[in-house]
C-alpha positions as CSV (number, residue, x, y, z in Angstrom):
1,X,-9.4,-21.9,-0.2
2,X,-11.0,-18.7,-2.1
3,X,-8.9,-17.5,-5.3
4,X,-8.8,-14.6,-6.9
5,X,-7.3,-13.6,-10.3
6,X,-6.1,-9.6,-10.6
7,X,-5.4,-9.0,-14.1
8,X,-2.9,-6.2,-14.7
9,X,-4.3,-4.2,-17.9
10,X,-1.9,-3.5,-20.4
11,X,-1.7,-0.1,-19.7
12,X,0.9,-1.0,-16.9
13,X,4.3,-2.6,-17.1
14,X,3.4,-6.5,-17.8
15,X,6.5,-6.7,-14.8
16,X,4.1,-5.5,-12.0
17,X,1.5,-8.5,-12.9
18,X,5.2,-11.0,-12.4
19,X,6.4,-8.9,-9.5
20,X,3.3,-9.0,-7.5
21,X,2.4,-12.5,-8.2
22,X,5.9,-13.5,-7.0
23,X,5.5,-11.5,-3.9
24,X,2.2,-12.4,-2.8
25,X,2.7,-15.9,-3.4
26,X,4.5,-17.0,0.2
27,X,1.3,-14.4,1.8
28,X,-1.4,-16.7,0.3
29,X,-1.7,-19.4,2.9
30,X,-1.2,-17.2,5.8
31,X,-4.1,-14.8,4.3
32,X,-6.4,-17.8,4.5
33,X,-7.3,-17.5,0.2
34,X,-5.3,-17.3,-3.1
35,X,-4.9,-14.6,-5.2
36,X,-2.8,-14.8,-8.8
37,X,-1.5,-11.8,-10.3
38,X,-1.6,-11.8,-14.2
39,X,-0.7,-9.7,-17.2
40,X,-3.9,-9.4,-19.7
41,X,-1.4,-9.0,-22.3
42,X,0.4,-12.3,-21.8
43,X,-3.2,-14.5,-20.9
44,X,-4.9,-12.5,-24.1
45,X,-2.4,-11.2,-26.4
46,X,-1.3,-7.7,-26.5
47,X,-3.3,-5.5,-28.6
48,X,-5.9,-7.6,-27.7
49,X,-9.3,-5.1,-27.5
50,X,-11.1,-4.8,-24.3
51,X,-14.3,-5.9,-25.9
52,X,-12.2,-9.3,-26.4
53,X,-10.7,-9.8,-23.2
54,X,-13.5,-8.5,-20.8
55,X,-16.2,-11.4,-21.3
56,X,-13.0,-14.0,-20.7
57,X,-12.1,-12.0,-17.4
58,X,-16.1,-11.8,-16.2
59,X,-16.0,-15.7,-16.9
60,X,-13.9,-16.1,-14.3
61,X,-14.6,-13.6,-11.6
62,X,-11.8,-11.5,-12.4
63,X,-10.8,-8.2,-11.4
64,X,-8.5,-5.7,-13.4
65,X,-6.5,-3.0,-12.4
66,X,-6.0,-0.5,-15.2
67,X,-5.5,3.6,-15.8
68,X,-7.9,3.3,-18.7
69,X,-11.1,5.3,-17.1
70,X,-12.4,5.0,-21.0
71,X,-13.9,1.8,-19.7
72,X,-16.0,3.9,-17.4
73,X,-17.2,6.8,-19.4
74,X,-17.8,4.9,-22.7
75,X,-21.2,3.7,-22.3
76,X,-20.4,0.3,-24.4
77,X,-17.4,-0.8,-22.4
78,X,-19.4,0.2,-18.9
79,X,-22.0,-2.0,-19.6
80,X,-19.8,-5.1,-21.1
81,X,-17.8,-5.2,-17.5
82,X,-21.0,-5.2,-15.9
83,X,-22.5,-8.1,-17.9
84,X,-19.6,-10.2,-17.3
85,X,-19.1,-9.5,-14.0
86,X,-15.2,-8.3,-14.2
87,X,-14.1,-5.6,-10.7
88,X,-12.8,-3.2,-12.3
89,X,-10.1,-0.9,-9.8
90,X,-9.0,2.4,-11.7
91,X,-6.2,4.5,-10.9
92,X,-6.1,8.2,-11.8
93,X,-2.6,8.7,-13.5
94,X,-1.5,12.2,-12.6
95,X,-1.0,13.3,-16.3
96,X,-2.2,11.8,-19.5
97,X,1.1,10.0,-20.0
98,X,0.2,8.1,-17.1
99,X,2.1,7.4,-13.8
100,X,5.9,6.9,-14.3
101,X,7.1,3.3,-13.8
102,X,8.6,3.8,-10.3
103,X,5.6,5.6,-9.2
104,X,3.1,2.6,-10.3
105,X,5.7,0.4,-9.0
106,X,5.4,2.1,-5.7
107,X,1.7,2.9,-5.7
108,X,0.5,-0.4,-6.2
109,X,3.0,-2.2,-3.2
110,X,1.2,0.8,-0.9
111,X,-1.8,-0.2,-1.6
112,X,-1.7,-4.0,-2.5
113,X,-3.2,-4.6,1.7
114,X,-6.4,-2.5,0.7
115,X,-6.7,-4.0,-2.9
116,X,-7.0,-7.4,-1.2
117,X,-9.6,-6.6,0.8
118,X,-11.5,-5.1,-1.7
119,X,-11.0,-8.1,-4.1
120,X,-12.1,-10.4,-1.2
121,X,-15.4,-8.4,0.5
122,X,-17.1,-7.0,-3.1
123,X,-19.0,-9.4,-5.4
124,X,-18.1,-8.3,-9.3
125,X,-19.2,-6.2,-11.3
126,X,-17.8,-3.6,-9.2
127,X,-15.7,-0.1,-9.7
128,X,-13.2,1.5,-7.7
129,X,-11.5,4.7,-8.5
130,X,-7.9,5.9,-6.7
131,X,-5.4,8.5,-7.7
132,X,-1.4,9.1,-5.9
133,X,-3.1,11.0,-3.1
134,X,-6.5,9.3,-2.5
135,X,-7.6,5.6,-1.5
136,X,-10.1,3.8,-3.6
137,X,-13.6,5.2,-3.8
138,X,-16.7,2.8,-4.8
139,X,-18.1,4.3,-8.0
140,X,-21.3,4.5,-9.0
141,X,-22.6,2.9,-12.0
């Protein structure tokens, strides 16, 4: 059976990386392939700097979901995710604080069905964009 490892940046509660795990656990074997929900700051270490923890993710296939878009725009950390091979899935927090808890909490259960299938039909290096209001949008390179 296929698996799949979703990192949950640090960016987010480390709770959503437990929470989903937990839940999706009982759904792997009925979705035909695994996927394990993890917190980059408990595999890595927290403060640990994305030009540490990317190349460990790309070994592995991984895929994050993060609100840091900085790993887009900087030219540095675009083209590190891309040479390791890390899916990268960005949500666009409404403010610069970021979504609130509740809302994450709630935005990520929505849309956990179409995160799946993203995970499972794109090879990495890929990049998806989403905000509260839109679905996920391929991004261009």
């Amino acid at each position: 059976m296929r698996h799949y490892k979703i990192f949950i940046d640090e960016n987010l509660p480390k709770q959503l990386a437990i929470g989903l795990n937990e839940l999706q656990n009982p759904q792997n074997k009925k979705d035909g392939f695994t996927v394990e929900v993890l917190s980059i700051a408990d595999e890595f270490g927290r403060g640990t700097q994305d030009e540490d923890w990317i190349p460990k993710v790309g070994a592995i296939n991984g895929v994050v979901i993060t609100q840091d878009f900085r790993i887009q725009s900087q030219k540095h950390q675009r083209e590190l995710y891309q040479k390791h091979g890390v899916g990268i899935l960005f949500f666009n927090p409404p403010s610069k604080s970021g979504f609130a808890y509740w809302e994450m909490v709630k935005l990520l259960v929505n849309r956990w069905e179409e995160i799946k299938q993203i995970v499972k039909k794109n090879n990495t290096p890929f990049a998806f964009r989403s905000s509260a209001k839109k679905s996920f949008e391929l991004m261009e390179y």
